[in-house]
C-alpha positions as CSV (number, residue, x, y, z in Angstrom):
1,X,-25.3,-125.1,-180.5
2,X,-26.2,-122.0,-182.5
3,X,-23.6,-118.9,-183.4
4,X,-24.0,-115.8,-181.2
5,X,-23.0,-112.9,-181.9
6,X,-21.0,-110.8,-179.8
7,X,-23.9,-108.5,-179.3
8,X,-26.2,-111.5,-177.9
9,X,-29.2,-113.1,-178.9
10,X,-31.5,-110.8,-181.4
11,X,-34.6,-109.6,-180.2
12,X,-38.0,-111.0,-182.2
13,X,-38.6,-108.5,-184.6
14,X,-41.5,-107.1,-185.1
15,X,-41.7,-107.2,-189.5
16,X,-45.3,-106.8,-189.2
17,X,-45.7,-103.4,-187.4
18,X,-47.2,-100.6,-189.4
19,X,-45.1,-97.9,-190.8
20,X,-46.8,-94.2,-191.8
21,X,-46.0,-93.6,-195.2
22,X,-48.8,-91.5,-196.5
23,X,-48.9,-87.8,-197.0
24,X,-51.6,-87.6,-194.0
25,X,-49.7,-88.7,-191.8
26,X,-46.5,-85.8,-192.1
27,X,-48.3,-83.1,-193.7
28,X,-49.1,-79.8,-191.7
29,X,-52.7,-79.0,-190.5
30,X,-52.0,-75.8,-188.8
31,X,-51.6,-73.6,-191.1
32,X,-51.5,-69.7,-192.1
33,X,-53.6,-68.9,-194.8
34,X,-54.9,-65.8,-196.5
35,X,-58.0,-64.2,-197.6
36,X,-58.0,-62.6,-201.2
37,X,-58.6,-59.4,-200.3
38,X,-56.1,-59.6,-197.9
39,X,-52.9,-56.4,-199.0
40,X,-50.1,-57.7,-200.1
41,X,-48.1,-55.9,-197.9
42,X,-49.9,-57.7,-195.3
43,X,-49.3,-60.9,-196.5
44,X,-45.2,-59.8,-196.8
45,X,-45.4,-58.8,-192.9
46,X,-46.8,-62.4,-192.2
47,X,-44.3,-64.0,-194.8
48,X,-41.9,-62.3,-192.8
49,X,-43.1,-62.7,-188.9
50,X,-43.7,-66.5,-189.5
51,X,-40.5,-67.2,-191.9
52,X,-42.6,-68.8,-194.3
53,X,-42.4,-68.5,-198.0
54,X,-46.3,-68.7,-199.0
55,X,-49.0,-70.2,-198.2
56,X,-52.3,-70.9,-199.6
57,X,-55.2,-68.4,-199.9
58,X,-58.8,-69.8,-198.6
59,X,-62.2,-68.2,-198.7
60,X,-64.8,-68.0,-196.5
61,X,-66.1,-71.2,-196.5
62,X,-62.4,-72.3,-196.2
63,X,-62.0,-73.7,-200.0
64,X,-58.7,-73.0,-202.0
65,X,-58.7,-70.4,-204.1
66,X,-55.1,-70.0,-204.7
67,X,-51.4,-70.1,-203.2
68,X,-49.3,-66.5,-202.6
69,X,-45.7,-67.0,-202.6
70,X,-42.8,-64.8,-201.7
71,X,-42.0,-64.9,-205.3
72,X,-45.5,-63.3,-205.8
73,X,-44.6,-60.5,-203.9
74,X,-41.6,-59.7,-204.9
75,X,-42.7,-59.2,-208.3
76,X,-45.5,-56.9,-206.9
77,X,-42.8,-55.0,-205.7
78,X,-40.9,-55.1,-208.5
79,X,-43.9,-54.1,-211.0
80,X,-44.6,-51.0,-208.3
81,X,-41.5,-50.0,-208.3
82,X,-41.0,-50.3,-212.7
83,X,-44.0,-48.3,-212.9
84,X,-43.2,-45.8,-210.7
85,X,-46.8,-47.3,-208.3
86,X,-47.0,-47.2,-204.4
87,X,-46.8,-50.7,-203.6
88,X,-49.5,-50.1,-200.7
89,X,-53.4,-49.1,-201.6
90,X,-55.8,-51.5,-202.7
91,X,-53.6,-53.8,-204.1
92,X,-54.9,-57.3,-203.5
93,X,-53.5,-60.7,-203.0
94,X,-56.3,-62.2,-205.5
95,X,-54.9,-60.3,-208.4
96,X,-51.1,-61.8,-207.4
97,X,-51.9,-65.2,-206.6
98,X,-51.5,-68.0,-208.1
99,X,-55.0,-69.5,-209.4
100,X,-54.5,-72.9,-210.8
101,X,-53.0,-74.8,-207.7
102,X,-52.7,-78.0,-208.1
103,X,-53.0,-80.0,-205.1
104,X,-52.2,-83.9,-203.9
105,X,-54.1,-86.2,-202.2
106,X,-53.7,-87.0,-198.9
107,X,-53.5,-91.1,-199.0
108,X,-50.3,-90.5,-201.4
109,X,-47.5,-92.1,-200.4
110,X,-44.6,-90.2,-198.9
111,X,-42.1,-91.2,-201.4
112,X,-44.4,-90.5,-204.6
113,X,-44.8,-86.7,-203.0
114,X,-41.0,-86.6,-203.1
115,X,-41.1,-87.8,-206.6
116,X,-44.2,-84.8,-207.3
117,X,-41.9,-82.1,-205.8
118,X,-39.0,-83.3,-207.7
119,X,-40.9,-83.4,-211.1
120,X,-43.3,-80.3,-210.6
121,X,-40.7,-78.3,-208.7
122,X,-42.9,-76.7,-206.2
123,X,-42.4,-75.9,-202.6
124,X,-45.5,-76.9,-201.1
125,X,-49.0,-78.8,-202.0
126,X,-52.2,-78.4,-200.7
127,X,-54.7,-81.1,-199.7
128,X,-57.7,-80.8,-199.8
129,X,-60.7,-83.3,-199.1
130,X,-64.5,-82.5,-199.7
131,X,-63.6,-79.2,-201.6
132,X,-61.8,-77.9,-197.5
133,X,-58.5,-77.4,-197.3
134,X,-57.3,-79.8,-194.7
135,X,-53.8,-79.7,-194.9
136,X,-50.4,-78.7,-197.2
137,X,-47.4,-80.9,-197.5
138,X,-43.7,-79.0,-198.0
139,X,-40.3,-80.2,-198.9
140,X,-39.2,-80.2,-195.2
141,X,-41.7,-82.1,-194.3
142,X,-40.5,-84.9,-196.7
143,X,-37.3,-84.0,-195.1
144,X,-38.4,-84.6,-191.5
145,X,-40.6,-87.8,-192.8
146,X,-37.6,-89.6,-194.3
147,X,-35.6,-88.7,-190.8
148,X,-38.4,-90.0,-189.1
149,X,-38.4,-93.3,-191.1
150,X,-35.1,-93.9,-191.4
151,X,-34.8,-96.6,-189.0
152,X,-37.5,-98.8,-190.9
153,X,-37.6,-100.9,-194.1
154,X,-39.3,-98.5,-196.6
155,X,-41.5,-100.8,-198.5
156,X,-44.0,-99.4,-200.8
């Protein structure tokens, strides 16, 4: 006769079952974005209304062109305000942005984002497939995906 355990027989396990562990799977497809020629007083106000802390700038044919942060615009506001310069006009977004975004691919596993955040020390990555931007992974969402896997085996 075989030992039980006090908590009865164990259920088959299912070892086989699939787990999401790619970048795809937790990373956020509705985003806000901006324009370049978008004010940056009008990028604060969304900053603001949608408690974010940037987001990525797309143009018209929705390809990245660069990421505005809150950082971005507080040194706008800084600079105006050094300068003696109203911080409203024709000040642009595409002369505060960041540029040179570098971005992640979407098939990366969660754990080697976490790694990417750790080592670049950004806040967010876009992802972008066939030159569209499709997507953006953040730190909270690593956050939620490790809640969210928590009760598996994390095998790469």
């Amino acid at each position: 006769m075989g030992i039980k355990s006090f908590q009865g027989a164990r259920k088959n396990q299912n070892l086989t079952e699939e787990v999401p562990l790619k970048v795809s799977d937790y990373m956020t497809t509705k985003l806000i974005t901006f324009r370049p020629e978008q004010s940056v007083e009008d990028v604060i106000d969304a900053l603001i209304r949608y408690k974010i802390s940037g987001g990525p700038v797309v143009n018209d044919k929705n390809e990245l062109v660069g990421i505005i942060s809150e950082g971005d615009c507080i040194k706008h506001i800084s600079d105006s305000r050094y300068y003696n310069l109203p911080t409203g006009g024709d000040d642009t977004i595409e002369k505060k942005m960041a540029k040179n975004v570098e971005t992640i691919d979407g098939n990366m596993n969660i754990f080697d984002a976490a790694n990417k955040f750790l080592n670049d020390k950004r806040r967010r990555f876009p992802i972008v497939e066939g030159g569209k931007l499709v997507g953006q992974i953040s730190q909270k969402d690593i956050l939620k995906a490790t809640m969210q896997l928590k009760s598996h085996n994390w095998k790469k």
